[in-house]
C-alpha positions in Angstrom: 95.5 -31.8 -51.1 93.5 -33.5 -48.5 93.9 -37.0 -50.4 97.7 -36.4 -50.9 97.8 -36.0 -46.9 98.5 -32.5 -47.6 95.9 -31.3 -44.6 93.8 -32.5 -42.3 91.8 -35.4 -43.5 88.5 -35.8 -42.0 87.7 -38.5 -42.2 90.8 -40.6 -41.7 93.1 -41.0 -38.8 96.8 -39.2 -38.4 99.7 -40.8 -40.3 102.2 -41.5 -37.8 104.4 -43.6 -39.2 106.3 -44.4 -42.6 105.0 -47.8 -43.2 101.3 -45.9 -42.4 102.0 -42.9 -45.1 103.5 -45.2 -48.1 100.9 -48.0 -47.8 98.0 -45.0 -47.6 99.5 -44.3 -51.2 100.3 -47.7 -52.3 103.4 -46.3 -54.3 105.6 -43.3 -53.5 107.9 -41.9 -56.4 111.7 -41.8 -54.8 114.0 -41.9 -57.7 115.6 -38.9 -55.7 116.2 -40.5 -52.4 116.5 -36.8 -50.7 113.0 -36.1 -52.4 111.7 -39.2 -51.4 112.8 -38.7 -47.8 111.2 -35.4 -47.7 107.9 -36.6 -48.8 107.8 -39.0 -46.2 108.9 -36.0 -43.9 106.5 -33.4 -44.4 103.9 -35.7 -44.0 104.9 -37.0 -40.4 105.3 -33.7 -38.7 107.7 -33.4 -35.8 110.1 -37.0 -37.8 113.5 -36.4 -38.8 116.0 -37.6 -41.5 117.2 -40.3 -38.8 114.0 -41.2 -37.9 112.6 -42.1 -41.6 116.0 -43.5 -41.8 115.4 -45.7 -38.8 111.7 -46.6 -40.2 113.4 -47.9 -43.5 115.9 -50.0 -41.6 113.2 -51.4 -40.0 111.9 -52.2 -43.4 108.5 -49.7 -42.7 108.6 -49.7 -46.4 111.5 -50.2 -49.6 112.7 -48.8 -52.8 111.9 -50.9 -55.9 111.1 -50.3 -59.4 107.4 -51.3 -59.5 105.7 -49.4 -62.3 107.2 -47.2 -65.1 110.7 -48.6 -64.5 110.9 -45.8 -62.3 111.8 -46.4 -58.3 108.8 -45.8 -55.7 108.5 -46.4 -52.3 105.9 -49.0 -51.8 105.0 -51.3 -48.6 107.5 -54.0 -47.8 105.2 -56.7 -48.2 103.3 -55.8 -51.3 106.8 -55.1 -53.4 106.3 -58.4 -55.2 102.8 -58.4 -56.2 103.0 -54.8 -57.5 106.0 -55.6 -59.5 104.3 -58.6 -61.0 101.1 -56.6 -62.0 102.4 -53.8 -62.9 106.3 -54.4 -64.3 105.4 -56.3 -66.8 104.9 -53.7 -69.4 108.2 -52.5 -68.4 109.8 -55.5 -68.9 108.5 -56.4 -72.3 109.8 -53.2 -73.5 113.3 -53.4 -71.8 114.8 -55.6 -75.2 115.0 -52.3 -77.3 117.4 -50.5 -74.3 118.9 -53.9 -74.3 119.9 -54.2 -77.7 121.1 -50.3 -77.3 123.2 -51.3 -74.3 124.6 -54.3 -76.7 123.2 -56.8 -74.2 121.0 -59.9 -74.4 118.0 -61.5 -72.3 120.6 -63.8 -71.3 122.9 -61.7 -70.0 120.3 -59.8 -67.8 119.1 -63.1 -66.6 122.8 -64.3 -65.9 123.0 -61.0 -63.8 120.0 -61.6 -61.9 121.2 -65.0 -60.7 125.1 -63.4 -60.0 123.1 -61.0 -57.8 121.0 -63.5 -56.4 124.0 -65.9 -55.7 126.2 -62.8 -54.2 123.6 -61.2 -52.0 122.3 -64.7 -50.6 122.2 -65.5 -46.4 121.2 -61.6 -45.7 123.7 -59.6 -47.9 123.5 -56.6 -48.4 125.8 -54.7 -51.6 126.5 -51.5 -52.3 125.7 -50.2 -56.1 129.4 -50.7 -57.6 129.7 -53.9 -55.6 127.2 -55.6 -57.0 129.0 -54.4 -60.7 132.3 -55.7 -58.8 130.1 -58.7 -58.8 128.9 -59.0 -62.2 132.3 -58.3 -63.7 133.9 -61.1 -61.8 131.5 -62.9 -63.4 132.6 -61.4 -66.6 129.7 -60.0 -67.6 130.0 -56.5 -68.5 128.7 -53.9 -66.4 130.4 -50.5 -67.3 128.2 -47.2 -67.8 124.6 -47.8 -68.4 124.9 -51.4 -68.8 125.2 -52.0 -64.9 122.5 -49.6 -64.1 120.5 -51.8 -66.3 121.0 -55.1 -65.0 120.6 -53.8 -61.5 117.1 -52.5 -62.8 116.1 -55.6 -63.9 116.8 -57.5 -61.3 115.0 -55.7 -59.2 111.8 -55.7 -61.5 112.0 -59.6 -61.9 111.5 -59.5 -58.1 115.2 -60.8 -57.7 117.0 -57.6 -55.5 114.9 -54.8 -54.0 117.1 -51.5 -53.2 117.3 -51.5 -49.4 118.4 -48.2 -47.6 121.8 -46.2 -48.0 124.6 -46.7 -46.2 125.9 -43.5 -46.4 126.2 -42.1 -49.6 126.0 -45.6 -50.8 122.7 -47.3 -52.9 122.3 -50.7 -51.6 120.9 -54.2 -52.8 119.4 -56.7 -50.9 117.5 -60.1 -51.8 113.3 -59.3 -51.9 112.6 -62.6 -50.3 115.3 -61.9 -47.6 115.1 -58.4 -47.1 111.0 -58.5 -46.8 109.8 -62.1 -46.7 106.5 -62.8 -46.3 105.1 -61.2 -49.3 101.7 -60.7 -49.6 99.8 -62.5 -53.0 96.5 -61.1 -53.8 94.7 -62.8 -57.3 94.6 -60.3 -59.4 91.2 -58.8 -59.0 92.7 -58.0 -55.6 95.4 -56.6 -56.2 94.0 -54.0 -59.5 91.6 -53.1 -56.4 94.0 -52.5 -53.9 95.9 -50.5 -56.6 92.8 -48.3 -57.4 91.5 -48.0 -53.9 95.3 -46.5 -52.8 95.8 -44.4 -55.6 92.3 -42.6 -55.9 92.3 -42.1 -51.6 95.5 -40.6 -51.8 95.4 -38.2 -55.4 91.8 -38.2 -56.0 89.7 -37.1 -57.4 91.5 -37.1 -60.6 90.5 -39.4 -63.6 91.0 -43.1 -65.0 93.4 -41.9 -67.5 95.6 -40.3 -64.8 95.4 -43.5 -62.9 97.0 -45.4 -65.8 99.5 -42.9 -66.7 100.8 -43.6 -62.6 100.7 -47.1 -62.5 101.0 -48.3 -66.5 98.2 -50.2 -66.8 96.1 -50.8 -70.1 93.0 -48.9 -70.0 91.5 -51.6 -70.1 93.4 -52.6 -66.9 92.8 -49.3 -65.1 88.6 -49.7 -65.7 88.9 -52.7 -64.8 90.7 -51.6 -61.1 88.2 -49.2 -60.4 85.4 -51.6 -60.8 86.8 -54.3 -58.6 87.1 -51.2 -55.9 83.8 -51.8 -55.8 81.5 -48.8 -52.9 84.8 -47.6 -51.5 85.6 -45.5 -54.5 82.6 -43.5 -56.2 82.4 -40.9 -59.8 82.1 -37.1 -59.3 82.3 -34.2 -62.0 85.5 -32.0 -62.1 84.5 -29.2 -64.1 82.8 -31.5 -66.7 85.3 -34.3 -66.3 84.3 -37.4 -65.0 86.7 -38.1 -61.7 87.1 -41.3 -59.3 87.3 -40.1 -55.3 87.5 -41.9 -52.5 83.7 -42.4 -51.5 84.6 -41.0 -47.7 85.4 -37.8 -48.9 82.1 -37.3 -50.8 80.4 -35.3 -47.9 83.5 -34.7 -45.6 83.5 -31.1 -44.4 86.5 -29.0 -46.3 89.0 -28.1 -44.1 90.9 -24.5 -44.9 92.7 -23.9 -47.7 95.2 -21.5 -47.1 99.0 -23.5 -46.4 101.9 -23.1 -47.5 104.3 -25.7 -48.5 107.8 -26.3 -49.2 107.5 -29.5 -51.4 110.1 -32.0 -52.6 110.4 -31.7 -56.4 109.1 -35.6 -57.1 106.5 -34.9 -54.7 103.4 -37.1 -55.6 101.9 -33.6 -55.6 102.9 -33.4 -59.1 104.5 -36.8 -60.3 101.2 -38.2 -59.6 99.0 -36.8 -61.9 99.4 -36.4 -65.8 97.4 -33.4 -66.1 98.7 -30.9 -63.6 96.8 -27.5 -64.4 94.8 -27.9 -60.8 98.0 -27.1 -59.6 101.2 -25.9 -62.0 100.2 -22.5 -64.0 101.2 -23.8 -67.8 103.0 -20.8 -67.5 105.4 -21.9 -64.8 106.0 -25.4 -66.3 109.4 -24.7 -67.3 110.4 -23.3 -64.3 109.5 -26.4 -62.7 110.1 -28.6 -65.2 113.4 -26.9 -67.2 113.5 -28.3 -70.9 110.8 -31.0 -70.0 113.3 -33.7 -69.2 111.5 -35.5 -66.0 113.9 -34.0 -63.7 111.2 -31.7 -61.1 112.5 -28.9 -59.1 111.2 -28.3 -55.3 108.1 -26.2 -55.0 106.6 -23.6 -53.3 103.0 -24.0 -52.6 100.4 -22.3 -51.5 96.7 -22.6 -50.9 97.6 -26.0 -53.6 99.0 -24.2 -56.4 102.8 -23.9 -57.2 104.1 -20.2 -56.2 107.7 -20.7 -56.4 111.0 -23.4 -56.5 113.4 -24.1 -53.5 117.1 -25.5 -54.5 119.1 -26.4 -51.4 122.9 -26.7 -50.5 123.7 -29.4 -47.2 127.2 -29.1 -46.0 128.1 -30.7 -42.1 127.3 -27.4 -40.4 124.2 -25.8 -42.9 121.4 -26.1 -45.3 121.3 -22.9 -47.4 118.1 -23.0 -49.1 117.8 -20.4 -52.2 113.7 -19.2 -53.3 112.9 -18.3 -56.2 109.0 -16.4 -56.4 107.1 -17.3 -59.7 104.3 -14.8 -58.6 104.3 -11.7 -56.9 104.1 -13.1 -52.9 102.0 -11.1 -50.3 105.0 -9.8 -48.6 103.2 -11.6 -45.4 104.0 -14.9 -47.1 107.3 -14.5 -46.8 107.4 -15.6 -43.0 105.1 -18.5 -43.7 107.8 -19.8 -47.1 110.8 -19.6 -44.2 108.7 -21.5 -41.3 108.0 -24.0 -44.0 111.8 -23.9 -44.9 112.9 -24.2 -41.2 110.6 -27.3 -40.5 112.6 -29.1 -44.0 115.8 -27.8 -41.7 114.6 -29.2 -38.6 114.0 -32.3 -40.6 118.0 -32.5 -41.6 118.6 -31.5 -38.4 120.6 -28.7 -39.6 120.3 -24.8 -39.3 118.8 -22.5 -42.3 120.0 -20.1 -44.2 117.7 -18.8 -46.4 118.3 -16.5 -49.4 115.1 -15.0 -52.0 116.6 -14.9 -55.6 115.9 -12.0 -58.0 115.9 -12.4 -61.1 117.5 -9.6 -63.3 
């Protein structure tokens, strides 16, 4: 919890800004742009919606498909090099949806150079414009098919997604959007990777790192070893675990706060084995039928006590709890001050209702 900036870390300095939090992580997930706003949020106490907003225009940090093909959050200036070392497994495996979709390589790369062509000289698209775009090309971009080409060229390093405009996704050109890239060898960058990831979830294991990032195994070993002295091997309960060396005799601080989490917090999405935190018990609650999609969580003390859905309208965020453990009824109070601080965040009032479940 202390590595996931989830307390007080002694031994590093505050966060106080976005492009601070998502380069301590190296990669944030944000497939959920409300989740990924949140986690940005509740790690920069006292920010706003506007102000992470703001931070984003200002290209603090950007939305990308890096590892996975899932979207992150990851520094502006290290998008390219992380899609490089880590996209590429993605995008070997990307012929099978391909052939699914009834599209060929050449057709993705014909996109990719549309896109690049529409959105040069500082462009900036909106999600069905840049289909608008590809069909005037005539290339087909109905359904799934223009989801999939907008994927792509982001993870050839084309298009990045740069913030919403509104309700609107938009695209923007990497190179334009966040020149300047930063181009580590590779023995640099697997470090960097390590070093971020172990700081900011550790201590967890080297099979968890690869799970998060997609490396080979042979890859992730590799990582950790280039880290070199700033990352160093403890025992979890018999399993051997990677931490950020720092931490190894930091004092602990208390352990006793409760959280209202976004669902693709990388609380959870960063690990692969999640017992530390999720009862197994609860998994489905969090987790309903297994299909990737988290809900918001209650924490407490670093386990998972509960789920939070929430309602916005223009005058309102209604906010509905649902207990997966009996709660200290003194908890209560603490769940809602963690509820009103996600309000405050929106800038919107609470209301707050506790489900009970027939």
């Amino acid at each position: 919890m202390t590595s996931l900036r989830l307390r007080p870390h002694p031994t590093a300095a505050p966060l106080g800004t976005v492009a601070e939090v998502v380069e301590w992580f190296g990669a944030m997930q944000a497939q959920d742009v409300a989740s990924g706003m949140w986690s940005l949020g509740v790690r920069l106490p006292g920010s706003s919606h506007a102000d992470v907003h703001a931070a984003l225009e200002r290209r603090e940090a950007l939305r990308t498909w890096p590892m996975r093909g899932t979207i992150h959050l990851v520094p502006a200036r290290d998008a390219r090099w992380l899609l490089e070392l880590t996209g590429v497994r993605a995008l070997a495996g990307a012929a099978r949806r391909r052939e699914f979709l009834g599209l060929s390589e050449a057709d993705a790369d014909r996109a990719a150079d549309v896109l690049g062509t529409a959105l040069a000289g500082g462009g900036r698209l909106t999600r069905a414009e840049c289909v608008a775009a590809l069909t005037e090309a005539g290339i087909d971009g109905a359904g799934q098919r223009g989801y999939h080409l907008l994927w792509y060229a982001s993870q050839r390093g084309v298009t990045c997604i740069a913030p919403h405009v509104g309700t609107e996704q938009t695209f923007a050109l990497l190179d334009e959007w966040a020149p300047g890239q930063h181009r580590p060898d590779r023995d640099e960058a697997l470090a960097t990777l390590a070093l971020r990831y172990f700081r900011s979830h550790g201590p967890t294991t080297r099979q968890d790192f690869a799970g998060w990032t997609g490396l080979t195994a042979a890859d992730a070993k590799r990582a950790i070893a280039a880290a070199g002295d700033e990352l160093a091997t403890v025992d979890v309960d018999g399993v051997e675990s990677v931490l950020h060396a720092p931490l190894l005799d930091a004092p602990r601080p208390p352990a006793d706060e409760v959280l209202t989490l976004p669902g693709f917090d990388e609380y959870l999405l960063g690990f692969k084995d999640r017992l530390l935190m999720l009862d197994p018990e609860h998994k489905q609650a969090v987790i309903p039928g297994g299909n990737g999609v988290f809900q918001s969580t209650v924490v407490v003390a670093g386990r998972v006590v509960g789920t939070w859905k929430r309602t916005v309208t223009k005058t309102r965020v209604t906010i509905t709890v649902r207990p997966l453990v009996d709660l200290d009824p003194a908890r209560r109070p603490q769940v809602e001050q963690a509820l009103g601080r996600y309000a405050d965040f929106l800038g919107l009032p609470p209301a707050i209702n506790w489900a009970v479940d027939s």
